[in-house]
N, C-alpha and C positions, 0 to 999 in steps of 0.2 A: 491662586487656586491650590496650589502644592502645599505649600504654608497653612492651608486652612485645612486640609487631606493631614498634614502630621498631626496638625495639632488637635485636631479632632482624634486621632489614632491614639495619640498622648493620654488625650483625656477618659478615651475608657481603658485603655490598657492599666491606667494607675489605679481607676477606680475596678476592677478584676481583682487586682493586686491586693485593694487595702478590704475586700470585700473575704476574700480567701482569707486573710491573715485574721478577721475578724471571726470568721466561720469554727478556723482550727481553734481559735483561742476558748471556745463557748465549752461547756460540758456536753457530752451528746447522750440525749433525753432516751434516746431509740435504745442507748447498749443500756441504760439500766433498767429499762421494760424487759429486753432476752433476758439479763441478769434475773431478774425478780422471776420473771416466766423459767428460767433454767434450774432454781433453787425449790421453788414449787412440785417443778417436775420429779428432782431430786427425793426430795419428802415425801412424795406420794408415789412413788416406785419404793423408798425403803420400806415403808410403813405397809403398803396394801400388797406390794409385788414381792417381798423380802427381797429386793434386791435385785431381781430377774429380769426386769425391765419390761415393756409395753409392746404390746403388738402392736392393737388398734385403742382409736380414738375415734368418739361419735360424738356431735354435737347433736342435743336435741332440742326442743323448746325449753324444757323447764330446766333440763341439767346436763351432764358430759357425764358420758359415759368409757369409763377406760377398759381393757379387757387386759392382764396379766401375759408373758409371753406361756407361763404354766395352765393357761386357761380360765383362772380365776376373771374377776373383773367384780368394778365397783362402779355403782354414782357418786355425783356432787350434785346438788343442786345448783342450777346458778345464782 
């Protein structure tokens, strides 16, 4: 019974192991969505905000609305 308790522990602790190493190895999809979504944000605070940066943000049906920290604010369409 013991013998079957290691070996059974063996075999997932290895397969943990080689699941992790496979996980790190992968590129992660999620940081270049922030990435893409972080440069976006970037451009449209230079461009609409001069640089001032964002109070608020509204999602509505057809578009997003941003508002300027200076009080301005624009649409996008979605």
């Amino acid at each position: 019974m013991n013998k079957l308790l290691i070996s059974l522990f063996s075999v997932v602790v290895m397969a943990g192991c080689s699941s992790l190493e496979t996980a790190e190895s992968m590129p992660n999809p999620d940081q270049r969505v922030v990435d893409n979504r972080l440069n976006i944000s970037t451009d449209l605070n230079a461009t609409y905000c001069e640089g001032k940066g964002f109070e608020k943000y509204l999602e509505r049906e057809k578009y997003y609305t941003f508002t300027c920290k200076d009080g301005a604010f624009f649409n996008i369409a979605k």
